[in-house]
N, C-alpha and C positions, 0 to 999 in steps of 0.2 A: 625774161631771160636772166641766167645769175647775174652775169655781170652788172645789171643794172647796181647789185648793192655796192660794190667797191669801186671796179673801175669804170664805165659809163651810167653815172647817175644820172643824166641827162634822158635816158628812155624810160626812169620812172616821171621825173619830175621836170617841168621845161624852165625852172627857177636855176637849173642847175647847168644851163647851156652858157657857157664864153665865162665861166670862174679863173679862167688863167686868160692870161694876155696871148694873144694869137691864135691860130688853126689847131683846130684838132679832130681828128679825121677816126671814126671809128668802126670797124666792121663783127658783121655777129652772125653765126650760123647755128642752128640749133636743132637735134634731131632728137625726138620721141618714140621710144614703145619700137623699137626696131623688127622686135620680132611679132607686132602686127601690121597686117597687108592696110595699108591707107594712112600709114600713122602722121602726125603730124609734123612737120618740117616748117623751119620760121628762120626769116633772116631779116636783118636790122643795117641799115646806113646809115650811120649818122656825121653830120659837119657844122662844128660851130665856132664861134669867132669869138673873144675876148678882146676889147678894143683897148687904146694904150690909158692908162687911167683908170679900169676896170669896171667903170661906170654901166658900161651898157655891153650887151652881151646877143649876138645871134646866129640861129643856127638854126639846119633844115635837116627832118627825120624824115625816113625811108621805111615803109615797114613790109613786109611781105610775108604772107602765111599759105600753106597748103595741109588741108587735112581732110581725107577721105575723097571726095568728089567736088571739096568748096575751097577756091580760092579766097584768096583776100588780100586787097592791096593798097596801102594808103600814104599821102606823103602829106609832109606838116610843114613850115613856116614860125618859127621860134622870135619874141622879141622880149627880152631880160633886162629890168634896169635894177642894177646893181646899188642900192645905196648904202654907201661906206658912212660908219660910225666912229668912235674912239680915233680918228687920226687914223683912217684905216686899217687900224687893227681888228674890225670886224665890219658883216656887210648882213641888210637885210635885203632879200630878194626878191625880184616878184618879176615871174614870167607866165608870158602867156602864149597858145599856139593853135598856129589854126591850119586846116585846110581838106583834103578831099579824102573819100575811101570809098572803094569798090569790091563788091564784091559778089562770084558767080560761080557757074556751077560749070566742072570741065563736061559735055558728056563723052569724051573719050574714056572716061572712068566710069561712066555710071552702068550700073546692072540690072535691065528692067525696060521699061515703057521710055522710049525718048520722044515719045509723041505727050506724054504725060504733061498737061499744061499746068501743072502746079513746077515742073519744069522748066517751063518756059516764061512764067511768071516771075520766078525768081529772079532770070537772066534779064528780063524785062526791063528790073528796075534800073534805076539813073541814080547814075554817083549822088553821092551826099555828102555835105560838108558838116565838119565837127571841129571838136578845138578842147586843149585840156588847159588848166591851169594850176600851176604851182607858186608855192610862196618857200623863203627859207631864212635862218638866222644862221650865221658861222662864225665861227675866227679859226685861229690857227688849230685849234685844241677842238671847238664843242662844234656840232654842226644838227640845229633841230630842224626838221622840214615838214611839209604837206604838198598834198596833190591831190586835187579834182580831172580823172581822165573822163573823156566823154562826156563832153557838157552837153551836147545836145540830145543826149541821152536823160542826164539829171536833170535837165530843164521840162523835161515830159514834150517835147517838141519832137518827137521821133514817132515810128509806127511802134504800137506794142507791142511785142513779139516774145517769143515764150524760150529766151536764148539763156544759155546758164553760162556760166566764166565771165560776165563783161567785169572789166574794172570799175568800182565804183568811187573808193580814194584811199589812199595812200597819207601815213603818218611813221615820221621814220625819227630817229633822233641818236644820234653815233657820237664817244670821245677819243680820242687821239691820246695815247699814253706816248710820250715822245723821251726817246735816251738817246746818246750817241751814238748807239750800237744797232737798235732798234726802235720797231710804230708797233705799237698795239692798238688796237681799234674796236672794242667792243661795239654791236650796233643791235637795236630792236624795230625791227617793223612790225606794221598792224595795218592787215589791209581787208577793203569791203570787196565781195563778190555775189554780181549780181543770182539770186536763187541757187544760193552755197554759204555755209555760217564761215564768220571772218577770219580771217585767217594769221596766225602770229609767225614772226621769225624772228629767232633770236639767234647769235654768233657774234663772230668778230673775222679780224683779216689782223697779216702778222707780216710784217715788210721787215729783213736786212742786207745787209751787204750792202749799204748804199741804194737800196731799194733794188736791186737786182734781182732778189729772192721774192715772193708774192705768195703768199700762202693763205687762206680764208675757208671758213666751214659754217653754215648756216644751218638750224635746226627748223622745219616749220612743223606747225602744229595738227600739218595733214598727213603726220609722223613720215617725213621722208626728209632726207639730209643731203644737202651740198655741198658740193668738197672742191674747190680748186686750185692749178698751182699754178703760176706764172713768172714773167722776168720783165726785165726793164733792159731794153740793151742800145748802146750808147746814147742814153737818157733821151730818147726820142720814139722808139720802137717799146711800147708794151704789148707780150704777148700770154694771154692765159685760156686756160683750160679746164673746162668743169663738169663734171657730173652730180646727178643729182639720182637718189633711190625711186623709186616708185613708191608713192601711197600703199597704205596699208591695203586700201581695197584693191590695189592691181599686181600688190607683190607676185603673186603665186601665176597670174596670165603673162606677165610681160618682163621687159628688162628694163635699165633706167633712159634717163635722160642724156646725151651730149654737148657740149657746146662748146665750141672757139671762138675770140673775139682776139682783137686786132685792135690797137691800138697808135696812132701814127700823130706826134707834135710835131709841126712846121714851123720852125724858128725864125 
């Protein structure tokens, strides 16, 4: 989901769960390829906690996906321990998250044989537990990170399956230009996928007015472009808005991507 690069970093990386003291409550809706029949649709909950001291950090993610005739549902268990350096002027991170995901087959959508037991095999199976892990360095200015999603994936401890898109990890590293007026933010990621070559993004995000204003554009190297705009309203409520193009290879079949995210700080 965009958002992940600017304003919920926490859905790429679990290092990045309770970085501010207190709640913060996130919501993410996300829709694909509109003008195909099954396209895919993804939503995202996430809540995590900053405790007073910044030391330790946790939060629980929500994730939900539909596309074509397969769901998929999964919720995670976040625990971050924050260690502060320089007199707290910066913090190395290290979280890790665990918990279940499901996932099955509607046949209120299927077109075909529902007596098909390679159907009903699928449905068969029994929740399985997984767990990602992130690390990260920051301070006000520089913020370098990593993330291993799907560890019991990487760990070869899963069934082999011939699935394309899994996460494999995440390497991001973003600087803060900071002025009175305004944040510049240039940021590059490098991410692995599983049976798909890796994938780059590069951009930045452009905050003024007091942060009111949110503006961000991300290039990836599966030549398709993310654009969002957003606001900050009475320094509690962030709300943005993003679209992304289509791939080179689906330009000409489809339209792009959507996505709103929701943003909520409990003081």
């Amino acid at each position: 989901m965009g958002s992940t690069y600017f304003q919920n970093q926490y859905l790429a990386n679990p290092a990045m769960a309770g970085i501010r003291q207190g709640w913060e409550v996130n919501v993410g809706y996300k829709v694909q390829w509109t003008a195909i029949e099954g396209a895919p649709t993804m939503q995202a909950v996430t809540a995590d906690y900053g405790t007073v001291g910044k030391k330790i950090g946790l939060g629980i993610n929500f994730y939900n996906e539909n596309a074509g005739v397969i769901l998929r549902t999964g919720i995670k268990g976040t625990y971050v321990y924050h260690l502060a350096l320089n007199d707290n002027q910066s913090f190395l991170d290290f979280g890790i998250s665990g918990g279940t995901m499901n996932e099955w087959i509607d046949y209120d959508k299927v077109n075909g044989d529902l007596g098909d037991l390679s159907l009903q095999q699928f449905n068969a199976r029994r929740w399985y537990a997984d767990g990602d892990f992130g690390i990260a360095y920051r301070n006000e200015r520089l913020t370098v990170q990593g993330a291993l999603p799907n560890l019991k994936r990487l760990l070869n401890r899963d069934l082999r399956r011939n699935t394309v898109d899994r996460a494999l990890y995440m390497a991001a590293v973003s600087y803060k230009f900071i002025t009175p007026n305004f944040t510049i933010e240039p940021k590059a990621v490098y991410r692995g996928v599983e049976n798909y070559k890796d994938i780059l993004d590069i951009g930045g995000g452009f905050t003024c007015f007091e942060n009111k204003l949110m503006i961000s554009s991300i290039y990836h190297s599966s030549h398709s472009v993310t654009a969002g705009i957003g606001t900050f309203y009475q320094n509690q409520l962030r709300i943005l808005c993003l679209y992304t193009t289509d791939t080179a290879d689906l330009r000409r079949y489809s339209n792009g991507e959507f996505e709103i995210a929701l943003q909520y700080s409990l003081k």
